[in-house]
C-alpha positions in Angstrom: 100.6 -39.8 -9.1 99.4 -42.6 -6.8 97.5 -43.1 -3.9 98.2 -45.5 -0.9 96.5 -46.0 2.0 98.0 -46.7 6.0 97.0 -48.0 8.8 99.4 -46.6 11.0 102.0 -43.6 11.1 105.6 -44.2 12.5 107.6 -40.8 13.1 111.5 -40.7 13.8 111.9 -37.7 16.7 115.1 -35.6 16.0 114.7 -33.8 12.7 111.0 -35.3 11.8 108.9 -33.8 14.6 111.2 -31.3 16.2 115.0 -30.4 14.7 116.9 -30.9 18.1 119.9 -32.3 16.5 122.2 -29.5 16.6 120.9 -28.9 20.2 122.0 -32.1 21.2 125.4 -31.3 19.5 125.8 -28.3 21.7 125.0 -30.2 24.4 127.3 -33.5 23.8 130.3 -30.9 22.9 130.3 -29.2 26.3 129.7 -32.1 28.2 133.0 -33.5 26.6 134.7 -30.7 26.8 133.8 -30.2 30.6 134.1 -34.0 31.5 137.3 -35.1 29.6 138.9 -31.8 27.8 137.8 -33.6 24.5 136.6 -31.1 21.8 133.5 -32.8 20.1 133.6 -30.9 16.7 130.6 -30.1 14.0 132.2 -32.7 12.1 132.8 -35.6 14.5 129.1 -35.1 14.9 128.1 -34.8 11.5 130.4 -38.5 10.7 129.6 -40.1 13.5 126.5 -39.4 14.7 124.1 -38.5 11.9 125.7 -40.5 9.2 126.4 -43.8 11.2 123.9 -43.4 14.3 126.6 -43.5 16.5 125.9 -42.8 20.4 128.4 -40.0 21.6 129.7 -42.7 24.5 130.8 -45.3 21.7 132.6 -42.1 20.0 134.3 -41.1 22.9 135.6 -44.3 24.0 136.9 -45.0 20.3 138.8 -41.8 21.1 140.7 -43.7 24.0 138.5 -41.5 26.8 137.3 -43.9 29.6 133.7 -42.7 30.0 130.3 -44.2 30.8 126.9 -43.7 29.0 125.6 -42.9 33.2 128.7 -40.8 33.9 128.1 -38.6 30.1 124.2 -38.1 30.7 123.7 -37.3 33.8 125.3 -34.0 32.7 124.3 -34.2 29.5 120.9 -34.6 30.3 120.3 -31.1 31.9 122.7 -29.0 29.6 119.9 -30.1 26.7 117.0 -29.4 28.9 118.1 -25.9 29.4 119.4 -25.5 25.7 115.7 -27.3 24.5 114.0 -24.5 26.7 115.0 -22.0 24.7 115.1 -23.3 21.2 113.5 -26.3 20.5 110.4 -25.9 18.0 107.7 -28.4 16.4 108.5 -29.0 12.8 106.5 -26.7 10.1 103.2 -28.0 9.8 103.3 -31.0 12.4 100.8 -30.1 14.5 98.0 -29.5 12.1 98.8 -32.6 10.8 98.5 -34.6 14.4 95.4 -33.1 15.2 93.9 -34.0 12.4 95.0 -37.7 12.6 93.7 -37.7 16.2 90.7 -37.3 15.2 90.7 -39.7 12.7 91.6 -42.5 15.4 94.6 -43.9 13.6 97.3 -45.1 15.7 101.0 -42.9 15.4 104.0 -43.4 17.8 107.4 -42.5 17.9 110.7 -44.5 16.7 113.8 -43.0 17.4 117.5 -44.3 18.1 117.9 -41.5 21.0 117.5 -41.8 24.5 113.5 -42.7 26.5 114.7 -39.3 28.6 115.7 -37.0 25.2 112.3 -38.0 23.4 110.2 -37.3 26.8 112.0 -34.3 27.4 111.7 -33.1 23.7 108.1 -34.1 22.9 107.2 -32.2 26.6 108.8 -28.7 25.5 107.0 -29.0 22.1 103.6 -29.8 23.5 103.3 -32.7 21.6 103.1 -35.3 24.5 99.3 -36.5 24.1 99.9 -37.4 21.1 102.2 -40.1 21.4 101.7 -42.9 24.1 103.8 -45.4 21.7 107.5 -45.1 21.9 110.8 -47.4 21.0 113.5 -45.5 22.0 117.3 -46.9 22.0 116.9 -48.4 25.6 114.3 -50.7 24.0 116.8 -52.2 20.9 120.7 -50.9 21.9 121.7 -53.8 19.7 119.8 -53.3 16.8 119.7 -49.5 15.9 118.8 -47.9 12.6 119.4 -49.2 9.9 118.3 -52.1 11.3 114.7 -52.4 10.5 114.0 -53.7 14.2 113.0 -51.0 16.2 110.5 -50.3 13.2 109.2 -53.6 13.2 108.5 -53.1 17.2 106.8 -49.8 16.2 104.1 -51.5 13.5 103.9 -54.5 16.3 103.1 -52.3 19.2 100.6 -49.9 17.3 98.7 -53.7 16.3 99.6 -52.9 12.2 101.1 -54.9 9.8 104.4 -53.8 8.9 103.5 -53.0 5.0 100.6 -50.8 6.2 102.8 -48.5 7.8 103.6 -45.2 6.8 106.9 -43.8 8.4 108.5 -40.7 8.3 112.6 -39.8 8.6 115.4 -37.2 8.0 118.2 -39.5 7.6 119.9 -42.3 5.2 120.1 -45.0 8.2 116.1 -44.0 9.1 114.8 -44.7 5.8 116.9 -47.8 5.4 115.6 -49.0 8.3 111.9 -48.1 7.2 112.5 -49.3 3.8 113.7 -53.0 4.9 111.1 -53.0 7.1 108.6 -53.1 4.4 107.2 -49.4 5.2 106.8 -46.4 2.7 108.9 -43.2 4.0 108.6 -40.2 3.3 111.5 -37.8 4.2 111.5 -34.3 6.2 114.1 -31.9 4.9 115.5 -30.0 7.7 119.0 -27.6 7.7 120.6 -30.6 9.1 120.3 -32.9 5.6 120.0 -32.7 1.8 118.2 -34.0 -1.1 121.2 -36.2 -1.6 121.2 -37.8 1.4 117.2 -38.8 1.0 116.9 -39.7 -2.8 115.3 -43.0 -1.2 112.6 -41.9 0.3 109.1 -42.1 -1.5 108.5 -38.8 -1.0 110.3 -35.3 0.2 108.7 -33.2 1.9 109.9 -29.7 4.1 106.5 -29.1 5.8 104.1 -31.1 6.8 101.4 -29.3 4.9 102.6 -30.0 1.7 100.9 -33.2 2.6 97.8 -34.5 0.4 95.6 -37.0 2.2 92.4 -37.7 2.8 90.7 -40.3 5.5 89.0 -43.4 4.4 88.2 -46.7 6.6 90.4 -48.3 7.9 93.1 -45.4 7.3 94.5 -42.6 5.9 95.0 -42.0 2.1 98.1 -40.4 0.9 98.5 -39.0 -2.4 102.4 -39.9 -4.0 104.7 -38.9 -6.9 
């Protein structure tokens, strides 16, 4: 057992604060369907978008169906609002954890390859808002998406940390790459969505967030590790 000590948190969004990605499935697959006839299957998704980070426009068109990224969201957009409404929940143990960090003064913000409107929208219906005035969303690096460490790198410079004193957390293969090259620890959120497998490089594995062991010390938080 070790412990290390951060100075900032970095959180991917789908899967690590709230598990929205099947929602968004539902969504992209009837937006397809309605738009173009196209039937987005559970495993397109699964190829595509989870394992290679893949925006559902980029699949689409590799599919030879002339569509837009404005034309796909704007319906998109309210078919995951409604579908979010209902079934979108925090993450086991997240918001015990964020209050307690508030109060501790160290910075957190959210990196995630979806869309500034998806993360608003998500964050809102989970109440976790406050909590997060720092977000890089896909809008802010389109060209340089998980696992490209960039958008990380933006996340340590706009909370005012040193990469290597940043503590991140993920759900996927491309996140932790991206978090690993960065320089950051990770520490990986099971969720119905991935597997053991699939995280092995990850620092740690965790399912809830109170399985966390950590204790504050100036200038920021101490995490105990395998």
């Amino acid at each position: 057992m070790k412990n290390l000590i951060f100075q900032g948190i970095l959180f991917d969004a789908d899967g690590t604060l709230y598990d929205s990605s099947l929602l968004h499935f539902e969504a992209y697959r009837a937006v397809s369907k309605k738009l173009y006839g196209f039937d987005f299957t559970k495993e397109l998704f699964d190829e595509e978008c989870m394992k290679k980070n893949k925006q559902p426009v980029a699949i689409l068109q590799e599919h030879g169906i002339n569509c837009t990224t404005e034309e796909f969201y704007k319906l998109k957009k309210p078919y995951y609002e409604d579908i979010a409404r209902k079934k979108l929940r925090a993450t086991p143990g997240l918001m015990g954890f964020l209050q307690t960090i508030r109060g501790s003064l160290i910075p957190v913000g959210v990196v995630s390859s979806a869309t500034k409107h998806s993360i608003s929208t998500s964050l809102d219906i989970v109440h976790l808002t406050a909590y997060f005035p720092i977000i890089v969303a896909y809008e802010d690096i389109p060209d340089a998406q998980k696992p490209s460490p960039e958008s990380y790198l933006l996340g340590a410079k706009l909370l005012g940390k040193p990469a290597n004193s940043c503590l991140v957390f993920e759900d996927t293969a491309v996140g932790i790459q991206a978090a690993k090259s960065a320089g950051m620890k990770c520490i990986a959120v099971r969720n119905v969505t991935n597997s053991d497998s699939e995280l092995q490089e990850a620092d740690l594995i965790i399912q809830s967030y109170s399985e966390l062991h950590f204790t504050f010390t100036h200038p920021g938080i101490e995490l105990t590790f395998p």
